[in-house]
KOLDO-629774 format. One record per residue (C-alpha): x, y, z negated; residue number from 0. Coordinates in Angstrom, 2 decimals. Layout:
<atom><x>X</x><y>Y</y><z>Z</z><num>NUM</num></atom>
...
***
This chain:
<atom><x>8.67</x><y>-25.01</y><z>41.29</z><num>0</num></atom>
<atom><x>8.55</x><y>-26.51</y><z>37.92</z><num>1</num></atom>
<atom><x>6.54</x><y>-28.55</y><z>36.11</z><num>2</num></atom>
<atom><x>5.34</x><y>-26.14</y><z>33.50</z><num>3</num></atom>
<atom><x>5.53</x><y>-23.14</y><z>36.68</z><num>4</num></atom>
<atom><x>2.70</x><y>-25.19</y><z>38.30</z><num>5</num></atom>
<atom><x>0.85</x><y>-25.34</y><z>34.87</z><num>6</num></atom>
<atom><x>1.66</x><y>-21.84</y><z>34.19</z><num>7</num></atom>
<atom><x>0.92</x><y>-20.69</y><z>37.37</z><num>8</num></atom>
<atom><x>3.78</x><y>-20.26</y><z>38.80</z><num>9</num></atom>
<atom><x>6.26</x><y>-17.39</y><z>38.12</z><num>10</num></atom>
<atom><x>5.27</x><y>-13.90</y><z>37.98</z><num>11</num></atom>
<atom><x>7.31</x><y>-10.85</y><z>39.35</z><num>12</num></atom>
<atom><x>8.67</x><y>-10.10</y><z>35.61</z><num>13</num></atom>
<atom><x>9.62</x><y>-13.95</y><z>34.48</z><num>14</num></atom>
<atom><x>12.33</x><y>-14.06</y><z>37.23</z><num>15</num></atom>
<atom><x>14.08</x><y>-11.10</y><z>35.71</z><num>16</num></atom>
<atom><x>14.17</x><y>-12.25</y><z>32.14</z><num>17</num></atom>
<atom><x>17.22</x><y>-12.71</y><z>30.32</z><num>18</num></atom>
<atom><x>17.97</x><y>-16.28</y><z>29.76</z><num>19</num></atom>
<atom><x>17.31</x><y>-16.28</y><z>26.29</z><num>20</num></atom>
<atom><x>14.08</x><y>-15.15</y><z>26.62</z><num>21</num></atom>
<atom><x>13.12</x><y>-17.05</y><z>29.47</z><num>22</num></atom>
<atom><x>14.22</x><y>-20.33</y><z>27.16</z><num>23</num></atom>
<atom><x>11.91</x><y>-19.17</y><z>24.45</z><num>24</num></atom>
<atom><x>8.94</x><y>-18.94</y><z>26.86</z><num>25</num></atom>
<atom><x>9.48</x><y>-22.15</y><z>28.46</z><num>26</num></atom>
<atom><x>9.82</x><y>-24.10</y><z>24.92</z><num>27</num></atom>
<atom><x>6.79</x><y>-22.31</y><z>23.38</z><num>28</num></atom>
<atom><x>4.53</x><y>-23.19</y><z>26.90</z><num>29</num></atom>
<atom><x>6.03</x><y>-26.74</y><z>26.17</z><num>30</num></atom>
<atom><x>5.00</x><y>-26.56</y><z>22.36</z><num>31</num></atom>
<atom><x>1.67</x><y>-25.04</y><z>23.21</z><num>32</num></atom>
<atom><x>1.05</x><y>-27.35</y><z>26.15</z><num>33</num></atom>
<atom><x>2.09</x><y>-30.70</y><z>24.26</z><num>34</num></atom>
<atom><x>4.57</x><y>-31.34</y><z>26.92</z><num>35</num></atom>
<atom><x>7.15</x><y>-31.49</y><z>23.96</z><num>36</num></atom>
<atom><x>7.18</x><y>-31.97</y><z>20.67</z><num>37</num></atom>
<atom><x>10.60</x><y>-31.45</y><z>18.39</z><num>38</num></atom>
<atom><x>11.76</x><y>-33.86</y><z>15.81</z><num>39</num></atom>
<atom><x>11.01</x><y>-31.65</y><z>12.82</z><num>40</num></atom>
<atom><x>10.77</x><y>-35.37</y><z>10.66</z><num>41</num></atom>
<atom><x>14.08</x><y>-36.44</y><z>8.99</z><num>42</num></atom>
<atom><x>15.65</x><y>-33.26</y><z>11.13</z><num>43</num></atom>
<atom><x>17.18</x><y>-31.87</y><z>7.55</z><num>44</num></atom>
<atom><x>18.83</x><y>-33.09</y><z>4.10</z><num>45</num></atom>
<atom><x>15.75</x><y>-33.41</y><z>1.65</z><num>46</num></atom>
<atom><x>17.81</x><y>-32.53</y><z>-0.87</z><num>47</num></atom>
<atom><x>18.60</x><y>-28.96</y><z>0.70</z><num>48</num></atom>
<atom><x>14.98</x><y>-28.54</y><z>1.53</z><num>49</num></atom>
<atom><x>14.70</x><y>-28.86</y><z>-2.06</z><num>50</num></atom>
<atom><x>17.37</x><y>-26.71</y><z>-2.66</z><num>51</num></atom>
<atom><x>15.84</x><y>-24.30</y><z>-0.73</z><num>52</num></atom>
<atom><x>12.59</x><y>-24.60</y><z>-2.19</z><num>53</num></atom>
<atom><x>13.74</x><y>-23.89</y><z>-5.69</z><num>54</num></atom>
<atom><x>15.84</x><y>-21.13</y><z>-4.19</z><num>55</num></atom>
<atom><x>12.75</x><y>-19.23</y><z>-2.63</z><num>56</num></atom>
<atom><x>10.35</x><y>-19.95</y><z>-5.62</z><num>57</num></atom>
<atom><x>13.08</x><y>-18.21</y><z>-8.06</z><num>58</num></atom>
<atom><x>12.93</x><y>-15.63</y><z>-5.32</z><num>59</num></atom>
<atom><x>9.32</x><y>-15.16</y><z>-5.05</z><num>60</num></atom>
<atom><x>9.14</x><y>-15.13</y><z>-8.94</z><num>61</num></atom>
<atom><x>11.73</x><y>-12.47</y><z>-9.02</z><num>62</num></atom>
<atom><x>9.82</x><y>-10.18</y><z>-6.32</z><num>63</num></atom>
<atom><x>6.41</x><y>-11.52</y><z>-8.19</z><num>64</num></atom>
<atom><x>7.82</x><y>-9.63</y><z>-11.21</z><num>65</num></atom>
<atom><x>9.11</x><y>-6.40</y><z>-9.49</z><num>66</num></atom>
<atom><x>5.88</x><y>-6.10</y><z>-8.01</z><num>67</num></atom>
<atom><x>3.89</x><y>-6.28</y><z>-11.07</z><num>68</num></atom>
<atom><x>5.98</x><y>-3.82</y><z>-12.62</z><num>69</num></atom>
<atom><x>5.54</x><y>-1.17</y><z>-9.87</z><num>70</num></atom>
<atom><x>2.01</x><y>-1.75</y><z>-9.53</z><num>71</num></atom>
<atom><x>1.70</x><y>-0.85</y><z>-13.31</z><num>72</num></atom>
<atom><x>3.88</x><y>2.34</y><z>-12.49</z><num>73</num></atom>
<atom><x>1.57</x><y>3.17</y><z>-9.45</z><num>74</num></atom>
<atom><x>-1.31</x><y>2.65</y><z>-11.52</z><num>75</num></atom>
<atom><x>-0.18</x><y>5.08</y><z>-14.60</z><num>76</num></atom>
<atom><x>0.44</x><y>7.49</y><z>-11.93</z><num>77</num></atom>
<atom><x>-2.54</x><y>7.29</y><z>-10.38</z><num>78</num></atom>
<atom><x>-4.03</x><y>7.60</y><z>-13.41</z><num>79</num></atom>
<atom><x>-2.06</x><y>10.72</y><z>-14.33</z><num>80</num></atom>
<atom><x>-3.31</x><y>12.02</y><z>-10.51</z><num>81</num></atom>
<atom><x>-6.78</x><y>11.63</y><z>-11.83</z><num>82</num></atom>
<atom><x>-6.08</x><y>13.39</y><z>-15.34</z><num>83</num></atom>
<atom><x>-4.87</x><y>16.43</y><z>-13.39</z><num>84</num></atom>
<atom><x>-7.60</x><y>16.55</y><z>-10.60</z><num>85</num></atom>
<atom><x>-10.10</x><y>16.42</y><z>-13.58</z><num>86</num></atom>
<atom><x>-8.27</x><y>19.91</y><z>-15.23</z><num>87</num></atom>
<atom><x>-8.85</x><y>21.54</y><z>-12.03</z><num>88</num></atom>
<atom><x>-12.54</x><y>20.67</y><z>-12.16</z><num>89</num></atom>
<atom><x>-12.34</x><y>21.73</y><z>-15.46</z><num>90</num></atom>
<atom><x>-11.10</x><y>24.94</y><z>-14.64</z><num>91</num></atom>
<atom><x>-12.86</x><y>25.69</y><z>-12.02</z><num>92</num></atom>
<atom><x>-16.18</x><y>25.17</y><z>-14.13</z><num>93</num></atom>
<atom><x>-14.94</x><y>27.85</y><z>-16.52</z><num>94</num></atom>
<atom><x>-14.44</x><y>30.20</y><z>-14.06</z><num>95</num></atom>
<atom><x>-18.19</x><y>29.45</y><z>-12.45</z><num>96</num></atom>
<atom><x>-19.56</x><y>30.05</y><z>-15.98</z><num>97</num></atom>
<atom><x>-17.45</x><y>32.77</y><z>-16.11</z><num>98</num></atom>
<atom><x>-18.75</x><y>34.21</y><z>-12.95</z><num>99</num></atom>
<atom><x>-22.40</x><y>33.49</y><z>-13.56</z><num>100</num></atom>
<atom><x>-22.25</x><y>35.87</y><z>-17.25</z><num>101</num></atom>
<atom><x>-21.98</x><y>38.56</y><z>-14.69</z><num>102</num></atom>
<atom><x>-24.86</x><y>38.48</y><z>-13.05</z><num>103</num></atom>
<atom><x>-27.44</x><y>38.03</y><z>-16.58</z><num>104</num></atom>
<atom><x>-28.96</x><y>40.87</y><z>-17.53</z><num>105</num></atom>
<atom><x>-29.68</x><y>39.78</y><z>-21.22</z><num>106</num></atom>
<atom><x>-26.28</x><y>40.29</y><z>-23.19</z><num>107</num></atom>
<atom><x>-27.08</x><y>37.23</y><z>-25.55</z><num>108</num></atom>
<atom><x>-27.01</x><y>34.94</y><z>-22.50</z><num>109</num></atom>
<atom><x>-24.05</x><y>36.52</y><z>-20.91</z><num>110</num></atom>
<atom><x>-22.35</x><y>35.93</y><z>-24.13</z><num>111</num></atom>
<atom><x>-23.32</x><y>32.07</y><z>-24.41</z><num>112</num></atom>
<atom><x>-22.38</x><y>31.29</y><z>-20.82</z><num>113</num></atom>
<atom><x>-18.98</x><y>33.61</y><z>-21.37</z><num>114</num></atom>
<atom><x>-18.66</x><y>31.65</y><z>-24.56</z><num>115</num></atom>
<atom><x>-19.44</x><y>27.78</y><z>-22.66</z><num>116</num></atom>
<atom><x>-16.47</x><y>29.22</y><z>-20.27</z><num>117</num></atom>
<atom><x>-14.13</x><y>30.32</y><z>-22.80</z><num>118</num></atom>
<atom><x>-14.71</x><y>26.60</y><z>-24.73</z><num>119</num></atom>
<atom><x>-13.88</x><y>24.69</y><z>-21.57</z><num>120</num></atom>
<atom><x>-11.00</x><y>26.57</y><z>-20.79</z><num>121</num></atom>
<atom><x>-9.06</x><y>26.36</y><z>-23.80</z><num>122</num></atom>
<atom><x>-9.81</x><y>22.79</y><z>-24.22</z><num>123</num></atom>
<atom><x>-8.77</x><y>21.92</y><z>-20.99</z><num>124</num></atom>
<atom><x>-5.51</x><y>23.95</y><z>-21.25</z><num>125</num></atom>
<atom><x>-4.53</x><y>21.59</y><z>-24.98</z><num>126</num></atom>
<atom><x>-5.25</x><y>18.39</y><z>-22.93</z><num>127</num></atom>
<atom><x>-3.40</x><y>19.42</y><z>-19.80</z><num>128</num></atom>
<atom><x>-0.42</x><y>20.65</y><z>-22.53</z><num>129</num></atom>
<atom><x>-0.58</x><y>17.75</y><z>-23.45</z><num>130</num></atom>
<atom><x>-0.29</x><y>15.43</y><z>-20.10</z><num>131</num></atom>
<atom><x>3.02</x><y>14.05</y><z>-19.17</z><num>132</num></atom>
<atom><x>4.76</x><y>16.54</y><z>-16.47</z><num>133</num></atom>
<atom><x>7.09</x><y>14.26</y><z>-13.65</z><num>134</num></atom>
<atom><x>9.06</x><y>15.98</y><z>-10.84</z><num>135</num></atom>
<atom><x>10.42</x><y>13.76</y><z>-8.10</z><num>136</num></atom>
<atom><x>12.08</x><y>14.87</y><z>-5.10</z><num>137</num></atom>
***
């Protein structure tokens, strides 16, 4: 039994039938996470390609920095265009519940106002939806 076995605990029923690669992978992270080794990450690599690298991920993360500011704005228009149409349903649906409610009035003058109130609403939420921006995607 090894060293880091005996810290470990010894090996379990699965660990014997790892494959070796991720038996290795175990065995160096237990060694990581136990301080029982520690790799040379100082001087392992050319500063000059870290730096290379460095500029070539920041350009990177700009470029996807960008993209996602630009579909954000997109998602937000259409979210915004999600609430203008949500709001001419409401709309609607008011018209018909003044609509409705004329019926059941018995003085003609109200049933007229209320008819009227529905009538308003409707029309003037049929111009603003005419006028909303219409999208299909598939």
């Amino acid at each position: 039994m090894t060293e880091l076995q005996e810290v470990a605990g010894g090996p379990t029923f699965v660990e014997p039938r790892w494959p070796i690669a991720l038996a290795v992978g175990f065995y160096l992270a237990l060694m990581i996470t136990l301080r029982i080794y520690e790799p040379d990450v100082d001087g392992a690599c050319d500063d000059e390609a870290d730096d290379r690298q460095g500029d070539a991920a920041a350009v990177e993360a700009a470029r996807l920095n960008a993209e996602a500011g630009v579909r954000a704005e997109a998602a937000g228009e259409a979210n915004q265009r999600a609430d203008n149409y949500v709001l001419a349903v409401v709309l609607f649906a008011s018209s018909l519940f003044f609509a409705g409610i004329s019926t059941k009035l018995h003085s003609l003058r109200q049933r007229e106002v209320l008819l009227a109130i529905g009538w308003t609403i409707f029309v003037g939420t049929a111009v603003w939806l005419a006028t909303l921006p219409i999208t299909f995607s598939i």
